[in-house]
C-alpha positions, 0 to 999 in steps of 0.5 A: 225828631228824625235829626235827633234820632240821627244824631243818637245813632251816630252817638251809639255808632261812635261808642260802637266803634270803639268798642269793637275796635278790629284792631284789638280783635286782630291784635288779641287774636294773633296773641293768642295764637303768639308762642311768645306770649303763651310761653311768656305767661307760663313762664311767668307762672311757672317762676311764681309758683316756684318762688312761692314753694320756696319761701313757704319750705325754707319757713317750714324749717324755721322753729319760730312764726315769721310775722313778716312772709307774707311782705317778704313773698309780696316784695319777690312777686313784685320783683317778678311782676315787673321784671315781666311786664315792663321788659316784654309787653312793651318789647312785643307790643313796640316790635309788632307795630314796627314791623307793620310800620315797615314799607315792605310790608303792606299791612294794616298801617297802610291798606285800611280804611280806620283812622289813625287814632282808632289804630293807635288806640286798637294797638294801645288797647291790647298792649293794656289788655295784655298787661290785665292778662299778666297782672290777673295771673299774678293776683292770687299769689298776691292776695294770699299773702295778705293771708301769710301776714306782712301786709294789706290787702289795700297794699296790694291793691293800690302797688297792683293798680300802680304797676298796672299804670306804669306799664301801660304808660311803657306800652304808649312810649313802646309804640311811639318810638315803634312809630317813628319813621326810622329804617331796621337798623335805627329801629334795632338800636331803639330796640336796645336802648328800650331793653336798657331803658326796661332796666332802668325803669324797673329798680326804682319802680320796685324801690318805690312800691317796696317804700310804698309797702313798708310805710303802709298805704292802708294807714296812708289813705286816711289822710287828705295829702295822700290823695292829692299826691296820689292823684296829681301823680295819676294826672301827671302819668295820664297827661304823658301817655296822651301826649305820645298817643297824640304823637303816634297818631300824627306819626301815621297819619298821612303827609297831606293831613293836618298833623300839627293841628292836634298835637299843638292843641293837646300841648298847649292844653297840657301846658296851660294844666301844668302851669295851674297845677304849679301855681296851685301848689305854690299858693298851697304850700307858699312855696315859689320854687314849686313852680320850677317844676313846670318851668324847666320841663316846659324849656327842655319841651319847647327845645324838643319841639323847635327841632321837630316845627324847623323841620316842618314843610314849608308848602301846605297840601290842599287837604290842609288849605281847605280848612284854614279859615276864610275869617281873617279873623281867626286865621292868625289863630289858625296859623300857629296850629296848621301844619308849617314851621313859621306858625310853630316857631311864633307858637312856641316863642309865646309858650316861652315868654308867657312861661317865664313872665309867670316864673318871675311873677311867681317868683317876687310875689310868693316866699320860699327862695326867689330865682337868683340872678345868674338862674334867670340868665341861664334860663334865658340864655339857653332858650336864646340859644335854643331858637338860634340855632333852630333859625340858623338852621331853618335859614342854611336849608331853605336857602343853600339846600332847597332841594333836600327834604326840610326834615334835614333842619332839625338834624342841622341844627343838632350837628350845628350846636354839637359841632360848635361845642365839640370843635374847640375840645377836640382842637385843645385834645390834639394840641395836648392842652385839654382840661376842666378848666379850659372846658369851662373858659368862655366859649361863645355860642357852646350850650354846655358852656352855658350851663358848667360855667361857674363865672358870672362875668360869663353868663353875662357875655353868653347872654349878650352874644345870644340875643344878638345871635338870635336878633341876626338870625330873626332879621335873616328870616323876616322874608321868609317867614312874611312869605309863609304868612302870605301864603296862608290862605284858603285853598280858593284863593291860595297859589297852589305850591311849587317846587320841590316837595310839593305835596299832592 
């Protein structure tokens, strides 16, 4: 009895904590003391109050009933609400975790005892709270159209609960691009590109809640597709905004800690969801090629996750030593999770095979257009490229540079595969002889040549040339990658690390 009133507490205990999040108390309380979000909110409320005297004067002159006021004001709030939203919120929330990310500034991020994930949470909880704010000031100007004709009050409610979901998302990726480890000067260009990104978001998100409030959703919502698409969407947008939870919080944990572990965890579940998702919607709709939209996204991650495992250290703490299984049975498993690039790398090679033995099988056993020959070769082609360049790299920096920090791989390999492609159109630009159709002759090794090449004699070279890179370069790492399969063990049997870079 006294263990399961001890394990009720700690249950109430758990809930209790993230209820009272001090991160959400300190963040709402500092923003509401903010002169940027008291004079954003009276901004914004100025600005609709005034839009919405306008339409209703300039109707006060027109002799005849216009039907349609209350969807042309819904269609200018909405215009308003997201301008405001996507652009600040985001803006205010990415800047304040930046600036505690700051070395210089000791501040939550570095002196306290709360988790990692309670932190990133607190954070996230407010930016949402903070969108609530705006989004309840902006109801009733929206609800009294609905009184003005043009529009549905479940119009309003379901674009009002996209938008909301939108920006929160906005506010997820805000913080973990704040999150990087990146100096001021790095941290101010993201602040522009963010600003550029706010704009680009903004035009088709409106587009689309305009679209959303001509077709009528009130008239939608009876049907069975539209819950499907609505909530796979939702499913999509909610998986997404983990993920970079799950990065933000890696991002602040400390170097000693296990940061793989729960982010390779969540993308592999997000993997194998995704992969399910498409399948079902080709059995649904006996389609094949619906479940490219889970085969290129899955290359385009895996490239961006080779460049982030190559750069992993090479030498485990002894936080993360302590926990590798004793079993030897489970410690392979273990291997592609920890923390260390050699794992990651075979981790990552079998999403990709796994990934395209499905698409084939997919492919020949369901109708609707079966991948050509020249696709599979690019698809190929490209994640061969992909890992050669990420071993060649890892190979340049574990043997020529073992003194520099191994978060300069990704970055080698960057430069490396750039280099190779730039290299021969700035030698044709001097020598006066540079075209679109020596851009596309056939340039061993250069990515971008792979996917503008139009001759299939060309993708059949590229393709052999890959994958005898790839085996050289796989030959060339065998060492080192046995040596980090041996060095796997539990902290008591394990050699404690040497060299540079060793972590405490």
């Amino acid at each position: 009895m006294s263990a399961k009133l001890a394990s009720l507490k700690s249950h109430f205990a758990h809930w209790r904590e993230w209820e009272l999040n001090p991160i959400v108390i300190k963040e709402l309380r500092q923003g509401v003391r903010s002169w940027a979000v008291t004079g954003m909110l009276m901004l914004f409320l100025v600005v609709l109050f005034l839009t919405s005297l306008g339409y209703l004067i300039s109707e006060s002159f027109d002799l005849g009933a216009n039907l349609q006021l209350g969807g042309q004001m819904f269609s200018a709030f909405v215009v308003i609400l997201a301008g405001a939203s996507v652009f600040f919120i985001p803006l205010y929330t990415g800047i304040r975790v930046a600036a505690e990310r700051q070395e210089n500034n000791l501040d939550l991020l570095y002196v306290s005892t709360l988790s990692p994930a309670r932190i990133i949470r607190g954070k996230f909880l407010c930016s949402a709270y903070l969108v609530l704010l705006f989004f309840s000031a902006c109801m009733p100007f929206m609800a009294f159209t609905n009184l003005l004709r043009g529009i549905d009050l479940p119009t309003v409610f379901f674009i009002l609960a996209f938008l909301f979901l939108i920006v929160c998302a906005t506010n997820m990726v805000a913080i973990f691009l704040a999150c990087l480890p990146l100096s001021r000067p790095f941290k101010f260009l993201f602040v522009l590109y963010g600003i550029v990104q706010s704009a680009v978001i903004i035009a088709p998100l409106v587009a689309y809640a305009l679209e959303l409030m001509r077709s009528g959703v009130g008239a939608m919502m009876a049907g069975r597709d539209f819950w499907i698409g609505t909530l796979t969407v939702v499913g999509v947008g909610v998986a997404v905004t983990g993920l970079f939870f799950v990065l933000s919080v890696a991002l602040v944990s400390p170097l000693s800690a296990n940061r793989a572990l729960p982010v390779r965890i969540y993308l592999t579940a997000f993997w194998l969801l995704g992969g399910w998702l498409s399948v079902w919607w080709v059995v649904q709709s006996s389609n094949a090629g619906r479940i490219l939209f889970w085969t290129y996204p899955t290359l385009g991650a895996v490239v961006l996750a080779l460049l982030v495992t190559v750069s992993s250290s090479d030498q485990l703490s002894l936080r993360v030593r302590r926990k590798i299984p004793a079993a030897r049975l489970w410690r392979p498993l273990a291997f592609l999770f920890f923390n260390g690039a050699a794992g990651g790398l075979v981790w990552l090679a079998g999403i990709f095979v796994v990934t395209a033995l499905m698409t084939l099988t997919i492919m020949s056993t369901f109708p609707g257009g079966p991948m050509s020959v020249d696709d599979r070769r690019t698809y190929l082609t490209l994640a061969m490229y992909a890992f050669a360049y990420a071993l060649t790299a890892l190979f340049l920096q574990r043997n020529f540079l073992p003194r520099r920090p191994s978060k300069l791989t990704g970055l080698i390999a960057i430069l490396l595969a750039g280099g190779w492609a730039l290299a021969p159109a700035i030698f044709l630009f001097f020598a006066n002889r540079l075209s679109w159709k020596s851009v596309e002759g056939l340039q061993l090794g250069n990515v971008f040549n792979v996917l503008y090449s139009r001759d299939t004699s060309q993708l059949i070279w590229h393709e052999y040339f890959a994958c005898g890179w790839l085996i050289l370069v796989v030959a060339l790492n065998v060492k080192w990658f046995l040596r980090q399969l041996k060095n796997f063990r539990p902290a008591d049997n394990a050699v404690p690390p040497q060299g540079v870079g060793a972590e405490k």
